[in-house]
DRENTIMI-261372 format. One record per residue: residue number from 1; residue in three letters; x, y, z of N, C-alpha, C in turn. Coordinates in steps of 0.05 Angstrom, whole numbers. Layout:
{site NUM,"Ala",{X,Y,Z},{X,Y,Z},{X,Y,Z}}
...
END
This chain:
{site 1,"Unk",{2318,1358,2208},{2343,1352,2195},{2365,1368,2209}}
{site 2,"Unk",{2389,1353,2213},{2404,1368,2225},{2427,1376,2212}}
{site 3,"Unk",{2429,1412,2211},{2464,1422,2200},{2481,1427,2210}}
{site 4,"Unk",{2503,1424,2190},{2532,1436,2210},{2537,1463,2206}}
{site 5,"Unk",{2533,1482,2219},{2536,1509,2205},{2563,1517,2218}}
{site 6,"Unk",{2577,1542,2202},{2599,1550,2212},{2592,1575,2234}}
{site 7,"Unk",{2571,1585,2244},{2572,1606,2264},{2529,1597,2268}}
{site 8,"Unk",{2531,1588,2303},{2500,1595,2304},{2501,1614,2324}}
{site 9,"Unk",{2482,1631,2321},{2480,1656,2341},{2455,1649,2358}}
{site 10,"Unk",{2453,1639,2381},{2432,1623,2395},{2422,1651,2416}}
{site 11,"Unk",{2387,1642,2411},{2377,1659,2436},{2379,1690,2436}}
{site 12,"Unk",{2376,1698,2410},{2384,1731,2404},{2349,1736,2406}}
{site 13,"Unk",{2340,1766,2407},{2318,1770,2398},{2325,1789,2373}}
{site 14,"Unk",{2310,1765,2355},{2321,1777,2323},{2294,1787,2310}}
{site 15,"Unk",{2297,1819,2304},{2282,1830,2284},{2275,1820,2254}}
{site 16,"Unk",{2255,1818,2249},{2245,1807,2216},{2216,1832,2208}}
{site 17,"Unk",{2214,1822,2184},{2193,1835,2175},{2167,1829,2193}}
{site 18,"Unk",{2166,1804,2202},{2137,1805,2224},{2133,1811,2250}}
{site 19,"Unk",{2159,1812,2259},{2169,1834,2285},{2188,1816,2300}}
{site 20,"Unk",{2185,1819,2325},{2218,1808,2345},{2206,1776,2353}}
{site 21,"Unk",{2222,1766,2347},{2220,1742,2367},{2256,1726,2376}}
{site 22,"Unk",{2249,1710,2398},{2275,1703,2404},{2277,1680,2395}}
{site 23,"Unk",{2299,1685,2373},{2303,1661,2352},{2339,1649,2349}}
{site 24,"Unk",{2353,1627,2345},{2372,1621,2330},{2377,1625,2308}}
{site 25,"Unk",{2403,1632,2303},{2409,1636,2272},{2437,1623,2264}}
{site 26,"Unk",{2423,1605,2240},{2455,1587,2235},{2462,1601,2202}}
{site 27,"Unk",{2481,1600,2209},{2503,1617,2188},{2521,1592,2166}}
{site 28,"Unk",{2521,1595,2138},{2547,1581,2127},{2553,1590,2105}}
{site 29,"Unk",{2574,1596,2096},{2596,1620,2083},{2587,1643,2079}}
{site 30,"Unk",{2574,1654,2110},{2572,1687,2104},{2545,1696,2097}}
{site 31,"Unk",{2524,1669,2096},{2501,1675,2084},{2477,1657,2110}}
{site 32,"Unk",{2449,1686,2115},{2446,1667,2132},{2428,1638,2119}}
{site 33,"Unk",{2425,1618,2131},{2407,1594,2120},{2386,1586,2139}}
{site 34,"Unk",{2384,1597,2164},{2361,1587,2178},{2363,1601,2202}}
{site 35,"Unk",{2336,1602,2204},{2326,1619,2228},{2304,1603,2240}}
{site 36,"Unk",{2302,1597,2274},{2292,1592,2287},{2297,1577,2305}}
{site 37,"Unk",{2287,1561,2327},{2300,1537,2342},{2311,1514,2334}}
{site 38,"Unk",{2347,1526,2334},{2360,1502,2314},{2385,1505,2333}}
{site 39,"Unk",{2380,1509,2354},{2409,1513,2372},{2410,1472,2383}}
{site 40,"Unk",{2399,1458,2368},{2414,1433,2375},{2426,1412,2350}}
{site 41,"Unk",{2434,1439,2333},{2456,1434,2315},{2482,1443,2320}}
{site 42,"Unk",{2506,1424,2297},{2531,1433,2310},{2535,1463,2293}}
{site 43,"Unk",{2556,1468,2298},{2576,1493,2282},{2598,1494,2297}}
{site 44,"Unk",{2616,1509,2282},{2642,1517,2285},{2650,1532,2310}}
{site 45,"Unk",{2634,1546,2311},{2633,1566,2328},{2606,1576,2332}}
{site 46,"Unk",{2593,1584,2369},{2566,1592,2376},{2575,1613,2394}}
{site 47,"Unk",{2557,1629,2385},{2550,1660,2404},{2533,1653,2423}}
{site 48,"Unk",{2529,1665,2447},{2503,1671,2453},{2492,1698,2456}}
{site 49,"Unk",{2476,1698,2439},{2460,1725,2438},{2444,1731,2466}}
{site 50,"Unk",{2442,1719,2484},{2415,1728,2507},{2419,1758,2512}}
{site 51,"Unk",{2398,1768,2513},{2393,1799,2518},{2411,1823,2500}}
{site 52,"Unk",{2421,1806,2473},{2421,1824,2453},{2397,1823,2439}}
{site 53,"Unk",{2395,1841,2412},{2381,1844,2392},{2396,1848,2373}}
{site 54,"Unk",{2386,1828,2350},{2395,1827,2322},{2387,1835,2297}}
{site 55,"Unk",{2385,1846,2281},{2376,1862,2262},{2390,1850,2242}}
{site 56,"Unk",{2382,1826,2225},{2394,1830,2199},{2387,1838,2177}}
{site 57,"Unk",{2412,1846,2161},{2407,1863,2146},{2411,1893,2149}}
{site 58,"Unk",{2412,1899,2173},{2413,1928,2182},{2436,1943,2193}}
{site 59,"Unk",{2453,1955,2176},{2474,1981,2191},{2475,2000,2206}}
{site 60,"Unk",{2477,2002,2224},{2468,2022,2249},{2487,2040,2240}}
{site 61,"Unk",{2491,2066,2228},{2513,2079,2218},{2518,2095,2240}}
{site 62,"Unk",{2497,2103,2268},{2498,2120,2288},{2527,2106,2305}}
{site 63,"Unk",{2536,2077,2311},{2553,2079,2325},{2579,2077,2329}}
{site 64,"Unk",{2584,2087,2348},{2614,2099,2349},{2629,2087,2364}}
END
């Protein structure tokens, strides 16, 4: 099934409770709704994450 999300973050390697994998993440109002290979949906706006790492959920308070 295909969504329209307002932000997908494609190709990040995103941290979860079962460990890293390099996943998409589609976003809509601020909340996420899906995680995994979904970068051939639309949205508003796409990042590309390659050779970041994503942590959601997590505040890095260390940076400056």
């Amino acid at each position: 099934m295909s969504m329209n999300f307002d932000l997908l973050i494609k190709g990040g390697t995103v941290w979860l409770p079962g460990g890293a994998s390099e996943l998409d993440i589609g976003i809509i109002d601020g909340r996420f709704v899906e995680f995994g290979n979904i970068s051939n949906n639309k949205a508003k706006k796409i990042l590309n994450a390659d050779n970041l790492t994503i942590i959601p959920g997590v505040i890095d308070t260390q940076v400056h």
